[in-house]
N, C-alpha and C positions, 0 to 999 in steps of 0.2 A: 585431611592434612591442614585445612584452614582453620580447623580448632586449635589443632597442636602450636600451629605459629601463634595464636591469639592468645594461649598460654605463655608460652616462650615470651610475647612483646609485655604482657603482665604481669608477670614474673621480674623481668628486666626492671620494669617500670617500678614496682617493687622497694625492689632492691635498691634504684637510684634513688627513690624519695626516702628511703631507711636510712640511707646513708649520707643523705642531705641535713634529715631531721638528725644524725648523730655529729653532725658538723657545727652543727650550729649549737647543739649541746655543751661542743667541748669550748663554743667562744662566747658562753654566759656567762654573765658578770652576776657578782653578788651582788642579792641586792642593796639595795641604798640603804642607809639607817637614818633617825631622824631623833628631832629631839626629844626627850623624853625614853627612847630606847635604852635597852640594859645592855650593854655590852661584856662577857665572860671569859677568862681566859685561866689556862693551869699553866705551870712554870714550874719544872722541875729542873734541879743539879745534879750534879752527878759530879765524880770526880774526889782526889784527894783532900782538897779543901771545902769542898761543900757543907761539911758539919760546922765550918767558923764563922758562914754568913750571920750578921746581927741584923741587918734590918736590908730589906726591897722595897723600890716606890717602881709605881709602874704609870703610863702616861701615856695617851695619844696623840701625837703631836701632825699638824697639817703640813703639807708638804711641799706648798705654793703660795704665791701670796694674795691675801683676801679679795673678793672682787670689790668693786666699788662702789656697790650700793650694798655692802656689809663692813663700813668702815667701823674699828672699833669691836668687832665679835671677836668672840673666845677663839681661840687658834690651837687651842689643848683640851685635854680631856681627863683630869684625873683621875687616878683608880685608889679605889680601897681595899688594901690587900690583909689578907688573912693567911694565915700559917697553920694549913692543917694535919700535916708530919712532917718529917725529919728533915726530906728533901723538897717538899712540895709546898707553893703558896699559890694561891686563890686570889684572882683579881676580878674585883666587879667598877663595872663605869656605867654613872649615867650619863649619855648625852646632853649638855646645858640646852635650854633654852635658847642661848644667845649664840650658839654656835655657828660656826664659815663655815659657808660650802667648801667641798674639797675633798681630796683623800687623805687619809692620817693611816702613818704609821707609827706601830708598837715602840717604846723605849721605857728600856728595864735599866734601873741603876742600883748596883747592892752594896751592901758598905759590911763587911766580914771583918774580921780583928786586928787583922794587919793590913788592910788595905781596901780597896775599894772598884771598881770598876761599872762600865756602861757596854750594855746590848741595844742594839737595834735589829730592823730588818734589813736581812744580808750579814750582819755580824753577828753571828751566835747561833740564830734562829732564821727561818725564813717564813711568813706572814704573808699573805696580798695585804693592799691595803685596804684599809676600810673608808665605804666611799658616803661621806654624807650629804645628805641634802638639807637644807634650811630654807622655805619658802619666805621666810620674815626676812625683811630690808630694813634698810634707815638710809633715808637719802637726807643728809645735813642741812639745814635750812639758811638760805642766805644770811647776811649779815652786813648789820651798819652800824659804823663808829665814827663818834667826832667829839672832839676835845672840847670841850667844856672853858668858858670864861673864868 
């Protein structure tokens, strides 16, 4: 009978650390991106007007404001997009160099024949955000000035 319990308490035991490791699963963050990374995305329409769209730009934009020893980085990200059917375009981003920490989200703006409109995350589409890291700083160098005779 002391076997059967020693199963049963390892079994148990089991079970809780599965279900631990699956918890912790579900509250993993993507990872960080950096600079130089390619970032990919498809974008498809649908709908009665989808065939009028004339042109899409698509951009990462950060979501907070820059810390302070990255004064002056890039706060965006722009995408080069390609149109490869009817409905569908193709967006590729490289990470700048000079990028702020932070997380960025997605914003789509299309310009169609008669009009025009913007997506984000939460309006259209929904996206996490994309979280980057940038280990390079610039911490501004003092400064002194005086009027001259």
């Amino acid at each position: 009978m002391a076997v059967s319990i020693s199963k049963t308490k390892l079994s148990v035991m089991v079970a809780v650390l599965l279900s631990l490791g699956f918890l912790q699963a579900q509250e993993a963050k993507p990872l960080a991106r950096h600079p130089g990374d390619i970032l990919k995305y498809e974008i498809k329409f649908s709908g009665p007007t989808a065939d009028q769209i004339k042109s899409v730009d698509a951009s990462l934009g950060l979501t907070s404001a820059t810390q302070k020893d990255q004064p002056g980085f890039n706060t965006g990200v722009p995408g080069a997009v390609s149109h490869p059917s009817l409905d569908t375009y193709h967006v590729e981003m490289k990470v700048p160099d000079d990028i702020a920490n932070g997380d960025y989200v997605l914003n789509v703006n299309i310009s169609a024949a008669l009009g025009s409109t913007s997506y984000n995350n939460g309006n259209g589409f929904t996206l996490p955000p994309v979280h980057i890291e940038n280990p390079r700083t610039f911490v501004p160098p003092s400064i002194a000035v005086k009027q001259l005779p």
